[in-house]
N, CA, C, O and CB atoms as a CASP TS submission, in Angstrom:
PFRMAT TS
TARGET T0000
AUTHOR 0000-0000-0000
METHOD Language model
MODEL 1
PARENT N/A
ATOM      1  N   UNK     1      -4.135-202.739  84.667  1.00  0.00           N
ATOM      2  CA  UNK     1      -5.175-202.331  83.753  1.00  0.00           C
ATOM      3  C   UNK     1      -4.870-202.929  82.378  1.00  0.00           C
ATOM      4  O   UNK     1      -3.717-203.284  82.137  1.00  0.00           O
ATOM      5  CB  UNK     1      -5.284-200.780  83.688  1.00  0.00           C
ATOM      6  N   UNK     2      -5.798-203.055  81.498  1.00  0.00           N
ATOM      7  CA  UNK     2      -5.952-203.903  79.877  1.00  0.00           C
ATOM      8  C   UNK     2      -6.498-203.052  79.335  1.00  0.00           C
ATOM      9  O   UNK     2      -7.640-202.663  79.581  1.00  0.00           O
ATOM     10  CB  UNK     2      -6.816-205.313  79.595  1.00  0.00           C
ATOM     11  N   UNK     3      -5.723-202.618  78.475  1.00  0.00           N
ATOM     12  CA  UNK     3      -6.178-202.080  77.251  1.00  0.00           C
ATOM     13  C   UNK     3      -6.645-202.980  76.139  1.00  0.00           C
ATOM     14  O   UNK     3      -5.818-203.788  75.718  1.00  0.00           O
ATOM     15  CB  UNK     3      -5.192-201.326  76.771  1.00  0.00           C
ATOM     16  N   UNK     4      -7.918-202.963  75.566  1.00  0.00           N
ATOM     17  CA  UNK     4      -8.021-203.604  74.450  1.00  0.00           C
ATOM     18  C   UNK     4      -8.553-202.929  73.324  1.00  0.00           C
ATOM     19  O   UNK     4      -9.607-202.313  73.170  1.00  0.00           O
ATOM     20  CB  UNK     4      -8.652-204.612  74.663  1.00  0.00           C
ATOM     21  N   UNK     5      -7.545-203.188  72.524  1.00  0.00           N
ATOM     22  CA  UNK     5      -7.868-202.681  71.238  1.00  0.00           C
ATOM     23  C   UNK     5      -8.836-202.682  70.342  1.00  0.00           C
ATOM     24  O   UNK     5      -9.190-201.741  69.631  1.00  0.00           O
ATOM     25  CB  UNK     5      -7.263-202.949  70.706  1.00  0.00           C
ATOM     26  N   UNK     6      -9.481-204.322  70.412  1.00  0.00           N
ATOM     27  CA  UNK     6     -10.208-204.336  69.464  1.00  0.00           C
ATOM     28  C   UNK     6     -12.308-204.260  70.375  1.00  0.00           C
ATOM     29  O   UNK     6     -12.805-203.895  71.440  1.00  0.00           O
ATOM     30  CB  UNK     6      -9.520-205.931  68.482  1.00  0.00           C
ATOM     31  N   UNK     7     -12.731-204.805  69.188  1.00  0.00           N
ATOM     32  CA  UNK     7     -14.114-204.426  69.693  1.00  0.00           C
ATOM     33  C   UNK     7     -14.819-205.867  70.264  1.00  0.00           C
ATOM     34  O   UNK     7     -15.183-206.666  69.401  1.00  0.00           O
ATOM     35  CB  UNK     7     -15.067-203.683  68.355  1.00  0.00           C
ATOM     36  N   UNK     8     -15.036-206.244  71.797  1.00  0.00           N
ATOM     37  CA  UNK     8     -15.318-207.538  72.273  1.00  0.00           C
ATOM     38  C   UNK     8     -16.865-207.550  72.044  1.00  0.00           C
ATOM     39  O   UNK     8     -17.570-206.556  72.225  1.00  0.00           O
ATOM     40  CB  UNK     8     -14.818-207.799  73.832  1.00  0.00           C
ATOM     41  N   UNK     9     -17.289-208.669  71.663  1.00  0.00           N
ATOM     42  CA  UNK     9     -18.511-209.245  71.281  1.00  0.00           C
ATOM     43  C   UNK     9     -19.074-210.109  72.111  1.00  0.00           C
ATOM     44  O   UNK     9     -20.205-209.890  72.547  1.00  0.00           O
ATOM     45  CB  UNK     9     -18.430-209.822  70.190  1.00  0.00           C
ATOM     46  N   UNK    10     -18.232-211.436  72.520  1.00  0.00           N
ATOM     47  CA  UNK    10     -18.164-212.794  72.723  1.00  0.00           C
ATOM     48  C   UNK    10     -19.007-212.383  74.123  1.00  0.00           C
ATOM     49  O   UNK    10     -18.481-211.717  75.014  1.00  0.00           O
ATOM     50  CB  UNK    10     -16.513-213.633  72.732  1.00  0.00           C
ATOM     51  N   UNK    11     -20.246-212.825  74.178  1.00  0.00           N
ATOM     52  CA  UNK    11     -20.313-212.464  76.102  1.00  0.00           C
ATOM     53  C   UNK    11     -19.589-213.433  76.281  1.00  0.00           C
ATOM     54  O   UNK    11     -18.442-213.033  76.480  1.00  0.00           O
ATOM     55  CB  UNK    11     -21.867-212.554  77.212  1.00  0.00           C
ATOM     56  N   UNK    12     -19.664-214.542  76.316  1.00  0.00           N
ATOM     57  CA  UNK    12     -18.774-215.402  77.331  1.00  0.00           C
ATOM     58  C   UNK    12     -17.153-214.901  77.928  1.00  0.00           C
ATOM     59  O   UNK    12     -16.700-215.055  79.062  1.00  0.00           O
ATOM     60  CB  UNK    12     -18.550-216.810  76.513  1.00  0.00           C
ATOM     61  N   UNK    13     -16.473-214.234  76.672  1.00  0.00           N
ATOM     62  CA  UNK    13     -15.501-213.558  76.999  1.00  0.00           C
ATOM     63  C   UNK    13     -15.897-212.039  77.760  1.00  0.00           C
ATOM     64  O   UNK    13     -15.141-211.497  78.567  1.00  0.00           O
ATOM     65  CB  UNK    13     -14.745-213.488  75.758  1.00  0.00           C
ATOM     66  N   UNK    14     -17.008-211.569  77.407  1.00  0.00           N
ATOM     67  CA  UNK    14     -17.087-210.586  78.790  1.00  0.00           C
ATOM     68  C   UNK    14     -17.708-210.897  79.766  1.00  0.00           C
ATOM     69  O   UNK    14     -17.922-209.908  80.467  1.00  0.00           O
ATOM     70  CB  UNK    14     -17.606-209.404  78.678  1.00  0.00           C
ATOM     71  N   UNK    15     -18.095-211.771  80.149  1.00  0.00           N
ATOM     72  CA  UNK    15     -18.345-212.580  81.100  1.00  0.00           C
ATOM     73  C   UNK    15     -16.944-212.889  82.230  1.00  0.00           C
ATOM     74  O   UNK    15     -16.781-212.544  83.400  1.00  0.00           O
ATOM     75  CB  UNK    15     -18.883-213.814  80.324  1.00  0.00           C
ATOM     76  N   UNK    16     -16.104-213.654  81.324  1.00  0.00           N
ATOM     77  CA  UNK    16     -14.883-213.762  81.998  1.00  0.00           C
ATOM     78  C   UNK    16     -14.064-212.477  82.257  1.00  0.00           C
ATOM     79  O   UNK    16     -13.145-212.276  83.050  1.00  0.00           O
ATOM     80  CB  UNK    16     -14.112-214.655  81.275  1.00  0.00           C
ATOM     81  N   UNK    17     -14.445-211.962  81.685  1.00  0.00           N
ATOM     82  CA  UNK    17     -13.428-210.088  81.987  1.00  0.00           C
ATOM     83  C   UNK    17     -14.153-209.553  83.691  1.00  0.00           C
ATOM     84  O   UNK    17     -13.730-209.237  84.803  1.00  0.00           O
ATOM     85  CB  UNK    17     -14.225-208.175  80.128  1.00  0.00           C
ATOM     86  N   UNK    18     -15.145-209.676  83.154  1.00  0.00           N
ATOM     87  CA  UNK    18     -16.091-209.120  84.232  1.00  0.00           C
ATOM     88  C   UNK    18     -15.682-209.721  85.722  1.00  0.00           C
ATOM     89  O   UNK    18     -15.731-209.126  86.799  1.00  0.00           O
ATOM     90  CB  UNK    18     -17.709-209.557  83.840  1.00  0.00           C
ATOM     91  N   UNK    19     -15.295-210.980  85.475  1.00  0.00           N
ATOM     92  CA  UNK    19     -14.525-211.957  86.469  1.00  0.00           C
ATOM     93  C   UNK    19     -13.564-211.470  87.017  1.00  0.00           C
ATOM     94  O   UNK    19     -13.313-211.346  88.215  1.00  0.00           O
ATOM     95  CB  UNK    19     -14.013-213.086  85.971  1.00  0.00           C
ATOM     96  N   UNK    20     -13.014-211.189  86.137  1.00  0.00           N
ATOM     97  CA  UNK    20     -11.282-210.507  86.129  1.00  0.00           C
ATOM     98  C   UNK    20     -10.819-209.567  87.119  1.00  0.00           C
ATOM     99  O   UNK    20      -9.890-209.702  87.915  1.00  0.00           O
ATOM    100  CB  UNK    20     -10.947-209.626  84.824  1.00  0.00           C
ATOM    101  N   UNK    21     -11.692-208.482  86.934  1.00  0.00           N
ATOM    102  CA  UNK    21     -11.672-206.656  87.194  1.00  0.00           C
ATOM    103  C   UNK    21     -12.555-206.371  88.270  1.00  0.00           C
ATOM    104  O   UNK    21     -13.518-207.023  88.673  1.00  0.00           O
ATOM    105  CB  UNK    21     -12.284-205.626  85.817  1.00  0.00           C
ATOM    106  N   UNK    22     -12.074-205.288  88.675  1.00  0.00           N
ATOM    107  CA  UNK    22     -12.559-204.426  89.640  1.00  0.00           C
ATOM    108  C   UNK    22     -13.449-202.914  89.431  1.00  0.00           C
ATOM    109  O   UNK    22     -14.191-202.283  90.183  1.00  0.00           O
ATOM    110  CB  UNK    22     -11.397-204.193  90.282  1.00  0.00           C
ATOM    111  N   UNK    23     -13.021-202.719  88.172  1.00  0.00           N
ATOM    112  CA  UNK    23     -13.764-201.535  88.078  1.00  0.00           C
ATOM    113  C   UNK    23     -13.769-201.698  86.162  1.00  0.00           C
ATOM    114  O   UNK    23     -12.733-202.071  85.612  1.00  0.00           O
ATOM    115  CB  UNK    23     -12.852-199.945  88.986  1.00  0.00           C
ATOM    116  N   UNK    24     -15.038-201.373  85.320  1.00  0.00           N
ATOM    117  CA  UNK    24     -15.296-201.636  83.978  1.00  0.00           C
ATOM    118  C   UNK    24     -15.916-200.643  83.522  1.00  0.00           C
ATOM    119  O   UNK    24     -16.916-200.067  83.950  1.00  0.00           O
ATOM    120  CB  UNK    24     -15.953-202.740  83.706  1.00  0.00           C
ATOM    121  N   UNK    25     -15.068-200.400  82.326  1.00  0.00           N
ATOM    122  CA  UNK    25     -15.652-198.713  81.658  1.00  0.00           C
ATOM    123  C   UNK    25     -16.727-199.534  80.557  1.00  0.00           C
ATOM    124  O   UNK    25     -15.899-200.247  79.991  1.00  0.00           O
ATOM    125  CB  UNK    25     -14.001-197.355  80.536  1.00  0.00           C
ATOM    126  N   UNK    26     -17.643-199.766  80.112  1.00  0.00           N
ATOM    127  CA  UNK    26     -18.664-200.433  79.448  1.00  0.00           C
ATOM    128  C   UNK    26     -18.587-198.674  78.224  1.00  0.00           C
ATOM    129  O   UNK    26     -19.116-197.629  78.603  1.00  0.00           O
ATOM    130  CB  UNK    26     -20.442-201.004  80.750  1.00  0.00           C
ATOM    131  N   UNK    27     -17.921-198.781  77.008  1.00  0.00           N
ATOM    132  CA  UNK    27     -18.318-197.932  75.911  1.00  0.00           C
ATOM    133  C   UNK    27     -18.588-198.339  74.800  1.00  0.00           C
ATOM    134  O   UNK    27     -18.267-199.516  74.636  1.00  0.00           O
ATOM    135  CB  UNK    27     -17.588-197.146  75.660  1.00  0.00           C
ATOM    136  N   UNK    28     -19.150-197.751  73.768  1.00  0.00           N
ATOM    137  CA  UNK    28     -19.182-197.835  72.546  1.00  0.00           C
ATOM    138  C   UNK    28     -18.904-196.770  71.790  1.00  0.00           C
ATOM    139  O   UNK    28     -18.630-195.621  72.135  1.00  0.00           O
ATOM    140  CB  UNK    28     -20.147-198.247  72.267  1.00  0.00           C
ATOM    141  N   UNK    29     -19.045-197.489  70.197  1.00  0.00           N
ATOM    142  CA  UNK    29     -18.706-196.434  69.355  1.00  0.00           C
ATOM    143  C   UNK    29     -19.874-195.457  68.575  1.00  0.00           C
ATOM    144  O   UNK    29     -20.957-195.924  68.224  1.00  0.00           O
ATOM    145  CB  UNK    29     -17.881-197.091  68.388  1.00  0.00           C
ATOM    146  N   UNK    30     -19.573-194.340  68.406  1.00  0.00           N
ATOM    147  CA  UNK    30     -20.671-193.188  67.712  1.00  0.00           C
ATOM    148  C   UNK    30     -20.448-193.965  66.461  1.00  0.00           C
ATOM    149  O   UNK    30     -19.525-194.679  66.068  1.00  0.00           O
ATOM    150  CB  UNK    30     -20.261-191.223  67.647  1.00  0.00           C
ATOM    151  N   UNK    31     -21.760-193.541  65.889  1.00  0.00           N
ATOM    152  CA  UNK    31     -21.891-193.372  63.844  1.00  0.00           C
ATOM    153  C   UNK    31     -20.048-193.092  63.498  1.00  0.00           C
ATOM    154  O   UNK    31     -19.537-194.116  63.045  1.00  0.00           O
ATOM    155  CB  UNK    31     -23.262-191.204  63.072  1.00  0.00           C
ATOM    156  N   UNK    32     -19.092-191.947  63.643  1.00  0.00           N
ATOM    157  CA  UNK    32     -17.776-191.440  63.051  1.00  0.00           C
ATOM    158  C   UNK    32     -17.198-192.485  63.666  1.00  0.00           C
ATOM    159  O   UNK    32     -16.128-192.636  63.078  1.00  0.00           O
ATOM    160  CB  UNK    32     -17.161-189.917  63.354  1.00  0.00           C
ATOM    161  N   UNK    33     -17.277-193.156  64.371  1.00  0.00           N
ATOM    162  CA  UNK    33     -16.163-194.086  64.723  1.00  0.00           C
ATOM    163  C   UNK    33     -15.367-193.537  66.406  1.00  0.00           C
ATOM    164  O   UNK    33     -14.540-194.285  66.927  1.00  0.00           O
ATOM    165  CB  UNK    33     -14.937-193.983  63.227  1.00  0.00           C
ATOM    166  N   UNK    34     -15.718-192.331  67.012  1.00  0.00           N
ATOM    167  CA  UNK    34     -15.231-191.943  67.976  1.00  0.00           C
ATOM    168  C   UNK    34     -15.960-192.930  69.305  1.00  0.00           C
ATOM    169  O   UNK    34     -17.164-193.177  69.233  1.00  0.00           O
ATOM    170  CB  UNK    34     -15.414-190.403  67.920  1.00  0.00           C
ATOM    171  N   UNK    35     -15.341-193.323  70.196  1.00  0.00           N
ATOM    172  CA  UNK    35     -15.509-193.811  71.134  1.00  0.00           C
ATOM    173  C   UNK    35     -16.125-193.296  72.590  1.00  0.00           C
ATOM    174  O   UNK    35     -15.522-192.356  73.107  1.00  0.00           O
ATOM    175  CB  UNK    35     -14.575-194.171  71.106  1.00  0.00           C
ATOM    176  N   UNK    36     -16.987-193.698  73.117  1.00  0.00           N
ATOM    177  CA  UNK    36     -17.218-192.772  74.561  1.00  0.00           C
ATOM    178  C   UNK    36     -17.949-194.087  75.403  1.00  0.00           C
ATOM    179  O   UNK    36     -18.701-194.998  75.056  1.00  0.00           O
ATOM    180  CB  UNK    36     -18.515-191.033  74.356  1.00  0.00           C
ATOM    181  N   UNK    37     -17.203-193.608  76.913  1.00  0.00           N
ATOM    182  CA  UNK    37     -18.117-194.428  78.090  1.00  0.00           C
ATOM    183  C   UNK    37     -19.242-194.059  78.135  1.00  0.00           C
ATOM    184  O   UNK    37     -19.653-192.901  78.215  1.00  0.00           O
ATOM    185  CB  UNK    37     -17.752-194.347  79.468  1.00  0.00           C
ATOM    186  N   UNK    38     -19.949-195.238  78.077  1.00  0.00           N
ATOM    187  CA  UNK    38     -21.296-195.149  78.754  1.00  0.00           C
ATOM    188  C   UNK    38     -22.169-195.424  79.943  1.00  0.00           C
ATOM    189  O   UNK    38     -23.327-195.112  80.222  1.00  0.00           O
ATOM    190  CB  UNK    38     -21.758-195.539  78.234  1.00  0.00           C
ATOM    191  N   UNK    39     -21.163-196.162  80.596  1.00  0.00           N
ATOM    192  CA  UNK    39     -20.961-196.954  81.867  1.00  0.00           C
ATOM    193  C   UNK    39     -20.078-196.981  82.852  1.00  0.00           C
ATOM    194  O   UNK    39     -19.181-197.636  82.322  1.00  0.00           O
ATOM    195  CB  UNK    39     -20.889-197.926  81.652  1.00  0.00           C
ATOM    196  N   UNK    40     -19.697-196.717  83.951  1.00  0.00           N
ATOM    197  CA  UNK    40     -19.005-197.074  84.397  1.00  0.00           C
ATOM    198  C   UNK    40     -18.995-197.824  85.284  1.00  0.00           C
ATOM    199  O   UNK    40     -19.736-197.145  85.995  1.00  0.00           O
ATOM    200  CB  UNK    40     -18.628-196.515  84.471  1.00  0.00           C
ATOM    201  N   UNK    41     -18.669-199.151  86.217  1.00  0.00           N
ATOM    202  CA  UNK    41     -19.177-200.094  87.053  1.00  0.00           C
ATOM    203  C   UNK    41     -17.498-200.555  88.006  1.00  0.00           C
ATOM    204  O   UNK    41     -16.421-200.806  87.466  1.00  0.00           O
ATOM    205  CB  UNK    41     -20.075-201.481  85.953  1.00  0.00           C
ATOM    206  N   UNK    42     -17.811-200.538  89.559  1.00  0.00           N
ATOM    207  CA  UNK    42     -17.492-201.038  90.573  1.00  0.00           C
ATOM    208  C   UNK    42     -17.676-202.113  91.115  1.00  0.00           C
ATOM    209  O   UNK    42     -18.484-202.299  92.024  1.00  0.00           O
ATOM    210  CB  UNK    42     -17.688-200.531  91.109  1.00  0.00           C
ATOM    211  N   UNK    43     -16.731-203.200  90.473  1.00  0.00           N
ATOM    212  CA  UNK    43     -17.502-204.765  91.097  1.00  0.00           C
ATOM    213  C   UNK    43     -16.780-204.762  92.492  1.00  0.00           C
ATOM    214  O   UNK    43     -16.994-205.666  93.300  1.00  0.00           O
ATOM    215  CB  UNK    43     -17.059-206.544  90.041  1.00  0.00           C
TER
END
């Protein structure tokens, strides 16, 4: 598993993640800055 810290933008780089993995938590961040899944996906 990858933790990433920061906030990915690049589709092409999630493009290639998406490549990567088997299972993808797709979240974002609220207005305060707190984080939550919004997605979860089984490739």
């Amino acid at each position: 598993m990858i933790h990433f810290e920061r906030e990915v933008t690049d589709p092409i780089f999630i493009h290639e993640m998406l490549q990567l993995f088997h299972h993808v938590n797709v979240g974002m961040i609220d207005e305060d800055g707190y984080p939550y899944v919004v997605l979860q996906v089984w490739l």
